[in-house]
PDB file of N, H, CA, C and O in Angstrom:
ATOM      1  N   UNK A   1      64.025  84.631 -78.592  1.00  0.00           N
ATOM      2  CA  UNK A   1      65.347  85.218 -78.674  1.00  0.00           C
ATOM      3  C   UNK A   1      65.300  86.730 -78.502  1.00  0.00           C
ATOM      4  O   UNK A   1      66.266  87.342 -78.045  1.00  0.00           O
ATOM      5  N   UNK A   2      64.226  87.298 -78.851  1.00  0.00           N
ATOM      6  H   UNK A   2      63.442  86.801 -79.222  1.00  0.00           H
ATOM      7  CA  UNK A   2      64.296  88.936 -79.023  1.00  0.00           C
ATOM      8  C   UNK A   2      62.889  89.302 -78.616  1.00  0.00           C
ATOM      9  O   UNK A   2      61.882  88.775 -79.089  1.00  0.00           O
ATOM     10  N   UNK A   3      62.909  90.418 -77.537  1.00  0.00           N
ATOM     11  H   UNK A   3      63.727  90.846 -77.152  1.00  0.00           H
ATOM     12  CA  UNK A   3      61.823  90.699 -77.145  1.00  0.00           C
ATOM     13  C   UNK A   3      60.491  91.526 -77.843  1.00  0.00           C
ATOM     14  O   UNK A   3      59.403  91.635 -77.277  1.00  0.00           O
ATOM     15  N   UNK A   4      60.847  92.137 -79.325  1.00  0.00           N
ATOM     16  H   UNK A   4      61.731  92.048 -79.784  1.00  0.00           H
ATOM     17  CA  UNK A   4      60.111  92.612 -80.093  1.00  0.00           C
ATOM     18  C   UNK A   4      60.828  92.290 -81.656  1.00  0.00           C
ATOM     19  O   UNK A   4      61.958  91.966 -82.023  1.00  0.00           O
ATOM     20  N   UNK A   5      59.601  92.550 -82.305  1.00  0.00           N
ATOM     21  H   UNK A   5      58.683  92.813 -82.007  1.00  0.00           H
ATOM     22  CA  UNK A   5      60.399  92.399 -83.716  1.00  0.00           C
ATOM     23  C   UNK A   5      61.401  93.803 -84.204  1.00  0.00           C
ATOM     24  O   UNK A   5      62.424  93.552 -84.841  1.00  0.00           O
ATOM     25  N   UNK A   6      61.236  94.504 -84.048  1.00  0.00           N
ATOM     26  H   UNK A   6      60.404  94.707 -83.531  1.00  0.00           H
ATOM     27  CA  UNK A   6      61.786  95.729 -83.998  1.00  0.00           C
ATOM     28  C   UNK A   6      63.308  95.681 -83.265  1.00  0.00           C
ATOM     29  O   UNK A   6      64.299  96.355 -83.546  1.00  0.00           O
ATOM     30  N   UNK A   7      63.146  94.672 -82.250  1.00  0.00           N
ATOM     31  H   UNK A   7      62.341  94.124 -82.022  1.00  0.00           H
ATOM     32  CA  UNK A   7      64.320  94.590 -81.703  1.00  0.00           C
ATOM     33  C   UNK A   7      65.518  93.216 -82.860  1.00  0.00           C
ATOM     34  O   UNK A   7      66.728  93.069 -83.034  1.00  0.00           O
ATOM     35  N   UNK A   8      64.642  92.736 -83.204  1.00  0.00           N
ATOM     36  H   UNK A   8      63.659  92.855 -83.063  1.00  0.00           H
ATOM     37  CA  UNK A   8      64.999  91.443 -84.129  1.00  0.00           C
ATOM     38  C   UNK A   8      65.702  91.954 -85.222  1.00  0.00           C
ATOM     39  O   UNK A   8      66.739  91.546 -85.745  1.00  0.00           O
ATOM     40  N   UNK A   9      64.879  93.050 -85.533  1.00  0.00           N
ATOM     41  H   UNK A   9      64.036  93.381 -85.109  1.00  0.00           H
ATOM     42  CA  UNK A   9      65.365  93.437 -87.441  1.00  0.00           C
ATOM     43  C   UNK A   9      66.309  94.478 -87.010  1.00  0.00           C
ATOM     44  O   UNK A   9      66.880  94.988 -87.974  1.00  0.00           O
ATOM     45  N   UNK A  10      66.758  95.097 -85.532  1.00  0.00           N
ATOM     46  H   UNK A  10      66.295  94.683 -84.749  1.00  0.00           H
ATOM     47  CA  UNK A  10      68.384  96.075 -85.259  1.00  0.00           C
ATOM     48  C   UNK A  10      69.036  95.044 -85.187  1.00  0.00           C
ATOM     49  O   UNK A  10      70.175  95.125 -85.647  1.00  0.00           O
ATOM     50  N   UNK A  11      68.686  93.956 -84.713  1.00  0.00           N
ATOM     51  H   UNK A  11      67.761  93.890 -84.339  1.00  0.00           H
ATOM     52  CA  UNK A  11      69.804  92.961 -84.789  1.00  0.00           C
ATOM     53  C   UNK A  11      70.385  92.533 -85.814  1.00  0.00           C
ATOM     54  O   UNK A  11      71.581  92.661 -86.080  1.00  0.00           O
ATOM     55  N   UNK A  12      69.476  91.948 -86.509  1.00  0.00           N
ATOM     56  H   UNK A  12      68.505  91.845 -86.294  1.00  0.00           H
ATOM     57  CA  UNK A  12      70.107  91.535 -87.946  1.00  0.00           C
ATOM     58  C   UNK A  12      70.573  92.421 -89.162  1.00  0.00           C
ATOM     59  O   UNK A  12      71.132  92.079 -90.203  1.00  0.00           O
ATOM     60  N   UNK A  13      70.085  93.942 -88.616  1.00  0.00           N
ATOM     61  H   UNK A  13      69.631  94.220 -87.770  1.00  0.00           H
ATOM     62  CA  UNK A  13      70.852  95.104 -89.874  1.00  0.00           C
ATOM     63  C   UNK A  13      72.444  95.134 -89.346  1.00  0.00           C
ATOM     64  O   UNK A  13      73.493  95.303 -89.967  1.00  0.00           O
ATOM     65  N   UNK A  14      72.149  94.882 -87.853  1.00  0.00           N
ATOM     66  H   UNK A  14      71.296  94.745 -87.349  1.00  0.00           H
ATOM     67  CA  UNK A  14      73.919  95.596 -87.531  1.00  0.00           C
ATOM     68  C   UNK A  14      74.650  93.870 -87.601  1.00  0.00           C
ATOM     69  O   UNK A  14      75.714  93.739 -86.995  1.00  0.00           O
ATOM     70  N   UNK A  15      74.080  92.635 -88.313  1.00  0.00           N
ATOM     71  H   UNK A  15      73.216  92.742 -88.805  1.00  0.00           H
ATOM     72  CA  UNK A  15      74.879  91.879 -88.095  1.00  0.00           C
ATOM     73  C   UNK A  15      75.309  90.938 -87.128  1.00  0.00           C
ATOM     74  O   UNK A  15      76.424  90.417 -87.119  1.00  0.00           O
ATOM     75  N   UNK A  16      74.215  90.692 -86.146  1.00  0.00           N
ATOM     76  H   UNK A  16      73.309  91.115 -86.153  1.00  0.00           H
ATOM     77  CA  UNK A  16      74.563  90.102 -84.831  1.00  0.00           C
ATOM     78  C   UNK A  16      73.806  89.003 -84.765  1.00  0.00           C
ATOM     79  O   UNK A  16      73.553  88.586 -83.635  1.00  0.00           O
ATOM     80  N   UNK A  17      73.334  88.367 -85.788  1.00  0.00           N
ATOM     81  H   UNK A  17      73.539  88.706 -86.706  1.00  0.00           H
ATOM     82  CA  UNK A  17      72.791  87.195 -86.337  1.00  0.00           C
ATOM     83  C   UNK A  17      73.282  86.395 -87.051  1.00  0.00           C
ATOM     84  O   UNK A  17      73.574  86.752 -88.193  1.00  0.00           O
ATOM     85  N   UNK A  18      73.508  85.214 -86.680  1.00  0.00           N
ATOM     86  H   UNK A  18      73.271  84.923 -85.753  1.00  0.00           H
ATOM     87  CA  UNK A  18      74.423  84.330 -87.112  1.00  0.00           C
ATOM     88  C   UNK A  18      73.521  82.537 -87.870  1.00  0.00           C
ATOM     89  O   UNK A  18      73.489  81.639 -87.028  1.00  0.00           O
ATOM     90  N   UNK A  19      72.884  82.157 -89.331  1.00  0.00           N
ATOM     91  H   UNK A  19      72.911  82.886 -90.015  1.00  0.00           H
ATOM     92  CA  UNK A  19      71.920  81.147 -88.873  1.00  0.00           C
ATOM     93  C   UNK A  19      73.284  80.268 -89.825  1.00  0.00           C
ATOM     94  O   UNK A  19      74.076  80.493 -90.740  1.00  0.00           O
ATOM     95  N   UNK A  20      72.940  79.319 -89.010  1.00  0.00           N
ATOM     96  H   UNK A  20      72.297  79.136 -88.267  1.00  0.00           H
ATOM     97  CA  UNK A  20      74.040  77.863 -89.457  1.00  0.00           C
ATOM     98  C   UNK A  20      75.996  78.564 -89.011  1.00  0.00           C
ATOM     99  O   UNK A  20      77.022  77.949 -89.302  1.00  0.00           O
ATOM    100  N   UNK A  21      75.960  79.393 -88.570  1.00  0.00           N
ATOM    101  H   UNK A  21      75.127  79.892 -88.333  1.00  0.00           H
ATOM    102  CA  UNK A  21      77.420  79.893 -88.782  1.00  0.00           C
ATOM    103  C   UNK A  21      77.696  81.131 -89.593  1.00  0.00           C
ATOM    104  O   UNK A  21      78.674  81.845 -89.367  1.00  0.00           O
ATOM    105  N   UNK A  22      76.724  81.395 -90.640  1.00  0.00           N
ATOM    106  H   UNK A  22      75.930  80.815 -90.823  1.00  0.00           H
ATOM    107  CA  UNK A  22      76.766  82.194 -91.509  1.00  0.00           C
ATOM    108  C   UNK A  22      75.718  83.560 -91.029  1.00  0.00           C
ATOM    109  O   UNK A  22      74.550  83.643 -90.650  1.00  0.00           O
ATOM    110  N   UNK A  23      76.716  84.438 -91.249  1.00  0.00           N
ATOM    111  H   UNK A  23      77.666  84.371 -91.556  1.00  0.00           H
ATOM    112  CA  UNK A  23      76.604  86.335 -91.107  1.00  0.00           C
ATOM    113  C   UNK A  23      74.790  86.220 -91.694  1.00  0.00           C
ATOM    114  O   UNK A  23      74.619  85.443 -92.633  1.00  0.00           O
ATOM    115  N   UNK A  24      73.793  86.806 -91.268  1.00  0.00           N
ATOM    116  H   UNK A  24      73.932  87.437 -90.504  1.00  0.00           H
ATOM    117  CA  UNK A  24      72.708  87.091 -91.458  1.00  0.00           C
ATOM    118  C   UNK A  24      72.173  88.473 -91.718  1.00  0.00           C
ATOM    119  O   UNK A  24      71.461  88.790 -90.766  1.00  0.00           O
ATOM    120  N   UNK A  25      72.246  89.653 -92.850  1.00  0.00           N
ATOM    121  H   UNK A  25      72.825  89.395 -93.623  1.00  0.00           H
ATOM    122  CA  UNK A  25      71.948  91.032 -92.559  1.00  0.00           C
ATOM    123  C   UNK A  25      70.668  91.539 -93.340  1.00  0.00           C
ATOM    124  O   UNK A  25      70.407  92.679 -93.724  1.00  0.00           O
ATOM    125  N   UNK A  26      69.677  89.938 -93.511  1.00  0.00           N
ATOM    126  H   UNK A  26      69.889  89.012 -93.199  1.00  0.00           H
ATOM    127  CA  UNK A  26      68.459  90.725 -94.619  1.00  0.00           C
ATOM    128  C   UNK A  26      67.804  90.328 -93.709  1.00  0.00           C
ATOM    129  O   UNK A  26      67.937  89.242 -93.144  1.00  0.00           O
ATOM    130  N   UNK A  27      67.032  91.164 -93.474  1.00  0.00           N
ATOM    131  H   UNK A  27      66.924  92.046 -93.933  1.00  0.00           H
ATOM    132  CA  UNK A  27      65.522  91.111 -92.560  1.00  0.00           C
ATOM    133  C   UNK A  27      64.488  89.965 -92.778  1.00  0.00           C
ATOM    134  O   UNK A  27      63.741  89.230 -92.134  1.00  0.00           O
ATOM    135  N   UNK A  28      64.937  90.279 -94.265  1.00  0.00           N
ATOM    136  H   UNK A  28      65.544  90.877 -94.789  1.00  0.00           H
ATOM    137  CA  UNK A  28      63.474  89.546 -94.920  1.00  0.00           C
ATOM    138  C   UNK A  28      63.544  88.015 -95.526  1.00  0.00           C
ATOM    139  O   UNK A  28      62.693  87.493 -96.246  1.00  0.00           O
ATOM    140  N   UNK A  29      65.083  87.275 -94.935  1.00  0.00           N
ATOM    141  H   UNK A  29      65.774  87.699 -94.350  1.00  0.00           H
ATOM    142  CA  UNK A  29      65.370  85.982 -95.171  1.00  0.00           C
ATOM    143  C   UNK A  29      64.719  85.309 -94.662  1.00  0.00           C
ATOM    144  O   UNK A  29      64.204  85.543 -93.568  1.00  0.00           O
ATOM    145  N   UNK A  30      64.503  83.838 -95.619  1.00  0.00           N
ATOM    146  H   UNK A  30      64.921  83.647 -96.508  1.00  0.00           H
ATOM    147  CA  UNK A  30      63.471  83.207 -95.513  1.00  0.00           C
ATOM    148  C   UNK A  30      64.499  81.401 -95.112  1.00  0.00           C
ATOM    149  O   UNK A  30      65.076  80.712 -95.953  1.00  0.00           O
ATOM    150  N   UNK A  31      64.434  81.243 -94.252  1.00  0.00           N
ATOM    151  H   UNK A  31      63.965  81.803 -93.569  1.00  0.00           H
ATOM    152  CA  UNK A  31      65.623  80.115 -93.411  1.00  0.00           C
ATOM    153  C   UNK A  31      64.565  78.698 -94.443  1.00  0.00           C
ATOM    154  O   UNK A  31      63.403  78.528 -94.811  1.00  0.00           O
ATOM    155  N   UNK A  32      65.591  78.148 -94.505  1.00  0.00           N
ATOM    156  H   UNK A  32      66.535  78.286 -94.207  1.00  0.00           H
ATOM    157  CA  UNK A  32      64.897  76.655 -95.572  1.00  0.00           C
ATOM    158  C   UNK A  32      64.635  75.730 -94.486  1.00  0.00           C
ATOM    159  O   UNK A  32      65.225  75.726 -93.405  1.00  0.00           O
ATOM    160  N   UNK A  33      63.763  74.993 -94.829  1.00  0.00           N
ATOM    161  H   UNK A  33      63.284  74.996 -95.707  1.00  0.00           H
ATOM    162  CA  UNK A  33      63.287  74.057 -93.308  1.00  0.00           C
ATOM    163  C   UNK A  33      64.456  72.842 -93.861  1.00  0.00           C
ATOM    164  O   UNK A  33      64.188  72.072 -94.783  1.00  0.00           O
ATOM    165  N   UNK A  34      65.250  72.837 -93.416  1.00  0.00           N
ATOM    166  H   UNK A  34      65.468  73.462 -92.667  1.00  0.00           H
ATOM    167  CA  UNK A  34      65.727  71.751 -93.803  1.00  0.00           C
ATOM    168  C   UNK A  34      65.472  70.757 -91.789  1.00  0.00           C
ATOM    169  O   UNK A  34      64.634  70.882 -90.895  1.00  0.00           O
ATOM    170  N   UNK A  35      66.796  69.838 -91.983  1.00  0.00           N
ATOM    171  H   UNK A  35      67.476  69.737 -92.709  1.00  0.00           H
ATOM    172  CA  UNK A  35      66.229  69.047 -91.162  1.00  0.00           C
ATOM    173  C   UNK A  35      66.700  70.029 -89.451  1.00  0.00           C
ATOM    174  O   UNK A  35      66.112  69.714 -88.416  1.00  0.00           O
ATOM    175  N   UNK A  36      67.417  70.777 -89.447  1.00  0.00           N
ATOM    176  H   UNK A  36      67.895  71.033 -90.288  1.00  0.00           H
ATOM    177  CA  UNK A  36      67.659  71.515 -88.319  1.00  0.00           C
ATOM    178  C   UNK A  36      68.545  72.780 -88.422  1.00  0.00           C
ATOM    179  O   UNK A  36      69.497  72.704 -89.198  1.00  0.00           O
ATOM    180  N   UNK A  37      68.377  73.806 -87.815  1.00  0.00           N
ATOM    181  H   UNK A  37      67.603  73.868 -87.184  1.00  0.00           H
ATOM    182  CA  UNK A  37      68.429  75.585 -87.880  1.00  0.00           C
ATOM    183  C   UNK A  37      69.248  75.468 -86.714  1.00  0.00           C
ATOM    184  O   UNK A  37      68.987  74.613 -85.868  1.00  0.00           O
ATOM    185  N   UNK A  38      70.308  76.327 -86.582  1.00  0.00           N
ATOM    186  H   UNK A  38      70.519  77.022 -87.269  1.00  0.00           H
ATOM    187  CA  UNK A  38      71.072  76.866 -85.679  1.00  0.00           C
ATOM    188  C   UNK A  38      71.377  78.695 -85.600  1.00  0.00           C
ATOM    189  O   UNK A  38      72.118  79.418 -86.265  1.00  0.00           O
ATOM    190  N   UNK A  39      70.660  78.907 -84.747  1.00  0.00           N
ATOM    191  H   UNK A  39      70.059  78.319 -84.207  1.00  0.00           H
ATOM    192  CA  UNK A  39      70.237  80.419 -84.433  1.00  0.00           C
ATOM    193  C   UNK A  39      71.349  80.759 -83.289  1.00  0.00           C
ATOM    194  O   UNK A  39      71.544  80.241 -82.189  1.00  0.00           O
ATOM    195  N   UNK A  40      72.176  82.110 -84.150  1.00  0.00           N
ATOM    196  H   UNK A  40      72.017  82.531 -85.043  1.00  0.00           H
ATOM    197  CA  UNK A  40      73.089  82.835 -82.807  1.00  0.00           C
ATOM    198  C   UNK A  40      72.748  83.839 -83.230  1.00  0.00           C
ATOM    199  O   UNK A  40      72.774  84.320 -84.363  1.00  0.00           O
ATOM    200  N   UNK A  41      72.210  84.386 -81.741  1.00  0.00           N
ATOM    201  H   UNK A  41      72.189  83.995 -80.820  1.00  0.00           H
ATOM    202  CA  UNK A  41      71.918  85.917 -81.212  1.00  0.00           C
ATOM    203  C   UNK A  41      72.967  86.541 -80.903  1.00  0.00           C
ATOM    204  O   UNK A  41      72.583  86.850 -79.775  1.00  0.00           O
ATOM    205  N   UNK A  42      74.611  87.263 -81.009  1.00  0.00           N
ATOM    206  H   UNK A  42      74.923  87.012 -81.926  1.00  0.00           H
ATOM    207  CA  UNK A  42      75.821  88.063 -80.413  1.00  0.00           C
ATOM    208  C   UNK A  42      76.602  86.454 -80.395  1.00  0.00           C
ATOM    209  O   UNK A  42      76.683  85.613 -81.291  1.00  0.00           O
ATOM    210  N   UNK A  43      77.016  86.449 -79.253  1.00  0.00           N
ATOM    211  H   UNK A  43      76.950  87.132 -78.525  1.00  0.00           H
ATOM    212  CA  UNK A  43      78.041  85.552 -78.754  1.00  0.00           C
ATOM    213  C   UNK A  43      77.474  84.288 -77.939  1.00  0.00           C
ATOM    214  O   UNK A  43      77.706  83.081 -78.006  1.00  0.00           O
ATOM    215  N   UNK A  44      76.737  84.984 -77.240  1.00  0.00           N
ATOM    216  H   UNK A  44      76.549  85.964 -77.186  1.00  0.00           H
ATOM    217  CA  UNK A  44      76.225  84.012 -76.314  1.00  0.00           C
ATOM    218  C   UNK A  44      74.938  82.968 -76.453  1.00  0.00           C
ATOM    219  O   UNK A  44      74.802  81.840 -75.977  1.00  0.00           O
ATOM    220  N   UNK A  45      74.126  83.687 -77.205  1.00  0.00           N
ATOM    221  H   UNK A  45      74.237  84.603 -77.592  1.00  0.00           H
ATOM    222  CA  UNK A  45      72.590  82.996 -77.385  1.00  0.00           C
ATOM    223  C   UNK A  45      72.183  82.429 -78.379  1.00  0.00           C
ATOM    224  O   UNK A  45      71.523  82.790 -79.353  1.00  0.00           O
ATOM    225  N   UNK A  46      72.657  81.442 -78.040  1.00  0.00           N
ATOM    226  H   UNK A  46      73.193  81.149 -77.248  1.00  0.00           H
ATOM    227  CA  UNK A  46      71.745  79.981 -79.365  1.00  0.00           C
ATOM    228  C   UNK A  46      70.656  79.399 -79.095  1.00  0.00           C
ATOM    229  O   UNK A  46      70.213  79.006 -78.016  1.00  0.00           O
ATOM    230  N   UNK A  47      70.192  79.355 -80.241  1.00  0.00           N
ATOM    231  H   UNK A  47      70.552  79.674 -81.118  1.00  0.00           H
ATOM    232  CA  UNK A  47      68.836  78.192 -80.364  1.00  0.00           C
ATOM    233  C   UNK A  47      68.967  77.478 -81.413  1.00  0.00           C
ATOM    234  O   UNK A  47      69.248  77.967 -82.507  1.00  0.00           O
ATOM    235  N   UNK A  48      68.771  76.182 -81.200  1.00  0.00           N
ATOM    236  H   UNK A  48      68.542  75.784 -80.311  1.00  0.00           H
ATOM    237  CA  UNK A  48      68.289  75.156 -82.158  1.00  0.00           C
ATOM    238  C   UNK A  48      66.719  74.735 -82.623  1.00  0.00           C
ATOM    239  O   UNK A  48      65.866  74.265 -81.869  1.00  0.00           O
ATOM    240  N   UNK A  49      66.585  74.988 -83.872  1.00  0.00           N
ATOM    241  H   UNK A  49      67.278  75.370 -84.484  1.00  0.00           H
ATOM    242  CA  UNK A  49      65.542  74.619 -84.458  1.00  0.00           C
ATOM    243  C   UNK A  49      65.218  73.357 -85.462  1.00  0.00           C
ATOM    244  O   UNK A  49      65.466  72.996 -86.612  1.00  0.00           O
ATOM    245  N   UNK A  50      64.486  72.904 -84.260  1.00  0.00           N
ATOM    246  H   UNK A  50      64.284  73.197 -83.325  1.00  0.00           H
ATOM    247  CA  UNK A  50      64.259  70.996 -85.776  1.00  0.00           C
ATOM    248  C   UNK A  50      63.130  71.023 -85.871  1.00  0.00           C
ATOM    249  O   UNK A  50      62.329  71.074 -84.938  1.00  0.00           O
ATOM    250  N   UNK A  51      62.811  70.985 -87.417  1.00  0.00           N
ATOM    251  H   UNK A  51      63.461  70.944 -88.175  1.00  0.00           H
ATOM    252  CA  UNK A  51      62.135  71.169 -87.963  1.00  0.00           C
ATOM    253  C   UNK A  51      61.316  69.188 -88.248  1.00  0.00           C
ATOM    254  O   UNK A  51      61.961  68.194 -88.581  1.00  0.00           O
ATOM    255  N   UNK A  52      59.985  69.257 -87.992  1.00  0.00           N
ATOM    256  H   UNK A  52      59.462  70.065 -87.721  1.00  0.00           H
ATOM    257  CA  UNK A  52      59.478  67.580 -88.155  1.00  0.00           C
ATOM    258  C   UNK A  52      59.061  67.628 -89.627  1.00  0.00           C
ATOM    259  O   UNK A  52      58.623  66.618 -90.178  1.00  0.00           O
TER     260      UNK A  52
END
């Protein structure tokens, strides 16, 4: 999703991280493995994560 981590953690201070639907602004969140992750980057860029 992000070409450096540095680029990852401006993202998520200014808010442009979205996991399950929900606003993301701590760097240092720790996503629960549940059975599947839904990652939005701005508007446009999702990823799904399933977890085995």
């Amino acid at each position: 999703m992000c070409s450096s981590k540095s680029e990852a953690r401006r993202i998520i201070e200014q808010n442009g991280l979205s996991v399950n639907k929900e606003k993301c602004n701590n760097p240092d969140l720790i996503i629960p493995g549940d059975k599947e992750v839904i990652l939005q980057k701005g508007k446009k860029v999702f990823l799904k994560v399933i977890f085995k």
